[in-house]
Phi, psi and omega in degrees: 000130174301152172323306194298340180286327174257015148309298195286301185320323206280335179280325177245132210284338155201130209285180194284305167266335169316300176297334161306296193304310214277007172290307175303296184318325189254018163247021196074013177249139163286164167297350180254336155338280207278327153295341189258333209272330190276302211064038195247130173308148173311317168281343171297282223280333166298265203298036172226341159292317182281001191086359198274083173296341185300327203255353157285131178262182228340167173307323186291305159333286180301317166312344183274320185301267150014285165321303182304310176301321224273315166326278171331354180224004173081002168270193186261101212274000161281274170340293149007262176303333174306298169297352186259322157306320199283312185324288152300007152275324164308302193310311179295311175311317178276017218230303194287342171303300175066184222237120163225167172242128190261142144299158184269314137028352206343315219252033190237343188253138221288164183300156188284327179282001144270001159285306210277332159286294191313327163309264154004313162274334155305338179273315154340291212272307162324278207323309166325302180308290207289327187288355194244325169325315201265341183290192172310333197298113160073029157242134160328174203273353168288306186305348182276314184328298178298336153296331207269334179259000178040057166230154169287318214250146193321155151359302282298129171279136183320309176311317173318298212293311170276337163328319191256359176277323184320119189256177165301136201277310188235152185300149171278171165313184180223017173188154198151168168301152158235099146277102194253137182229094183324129148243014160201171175310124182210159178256124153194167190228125193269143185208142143347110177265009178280298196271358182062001186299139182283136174253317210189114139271140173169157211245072216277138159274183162269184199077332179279124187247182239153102189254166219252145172322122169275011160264030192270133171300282187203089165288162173191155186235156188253160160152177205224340169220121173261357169303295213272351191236102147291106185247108146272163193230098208064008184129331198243111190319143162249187173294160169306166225223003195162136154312155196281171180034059204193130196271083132000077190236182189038033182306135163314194103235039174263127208336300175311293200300322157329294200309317151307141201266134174255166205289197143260138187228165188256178168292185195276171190268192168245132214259000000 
């Protein structure tokens, strides 16, 4: 960690990605995971874990990104963003403080009109700066998206999105196969919900489909897009099992519970 990380570390009792990382870590999901699962670029979720505030863009953003991670590992994603704006406020305060030399001198300090072009070109060189930050530079074609709808938090892609307004043409059965069938790249974990013993992991592409043991006592599922998963019961689709983008856990899937009919739900808000 650089001095300035450990300044920040000794003000703040643990930064915003260090509790990202050790969250993730300890649930077992990889940075690639939480990108895919986020739709945040890879290298965003790399600098905001090492702290590299210098290489993320503008505060608004980053504060989304932030958001978003902090949902995908189950933490408290208001809170969250809040200690990480202090953190960048912190970080910009000392940055704009800056190294200055008082001379000892009188006849060493510089004439006032050339403080104020030296000012003046400071102001210039921020502006620049903060306008090349807050701009187009290094973000995919999700960070424009997400500029453009002037939300922090991802996307849902148009496929998500009617995926989840679709409701089941006829009530599904109450007894039957449980088949979950990726229609976009998704993560989940199918698990024993008493004993938590993993029944299934695995990282689905679309098209990949996945039938639930029927000898599973009280399967459940874990997962971060639910947006991304069609499950049927017997044959016959049920409601969506979550809102998109947004992490899930101790859904049943067992056939009766499937079968309730559930509320509709949108993604998460923007705080």
């Amino acid at each position: 960690m650089s001095e300035e990380g450990s300044e920040d570390a000794a003000l703040f009792e643990s930064q915003v990605g260090t509790r990202l990382r050790e969250a993730r870590e300890s649930q077992g999901i990889s940075l690639d995971d939480i990108a895919k699962t986020t739709r945040i670029p890879l290298r965003q979720l790399q600098n905001i874990e090492n702290s590299d505030y210098e290489k993320l863009p503008a505060p608004t953003y980053s504060t989304g990104f932030v958001k978003a991670y902090a949902l995908a590992v189950g933490l408290d994603a208001p809170a969250l963003a809040k200690e990480f704006r202090e953190e960048i406020n912190y970080r910009s305060a000392g940055e704009a403080a800056g190294d200055f030399f008082e001379p000892t001198d009188p006849s060493r300090v510089p004439p006032r009109t050339l403080a104020w072009i030296a000012a003046a070109i400071a102001v210039v060189l921020i502006a620049g700066y903060a306008l090349w930050r807050s701009g187009m530079f290094g973000l995919d074609s999700d960070d424009r998206a997400r500029m453009a709808a002037g939300t922090d938090e991802p996307i849902a892609t148009e496929s998500a999105q009617t995926e989840t307004a679709s409701t089941p043409a006829t009530p599904p059965p109450t007894e039957g196969a449980v088949v979950i069938e990726a229609t976009d790249t998704v993560w989940l974990r199918i698990y024993e919900q008493d004993s938590g013993e993993r029944i299934y992991e695995a990282e689905l592409q679309a098209g990949d489909r996945y039938e639930v043991p029927s000898d599973a006592e009280r399967p459940a599922i874990r997962t971060g897009r639910a947006d991304g998963l069609r499950i049927t019961v017997g044959g016959q689709p049920v409601d969506p099992i979550g809102p998109p983008q947004t992490v899930i856990s101790d859904v049943s899937l067992l056939p009766a519970d499937l079968a309730q009919p559930r509320p509709q739900t949108s993604g998460p808000s923007v705080n």
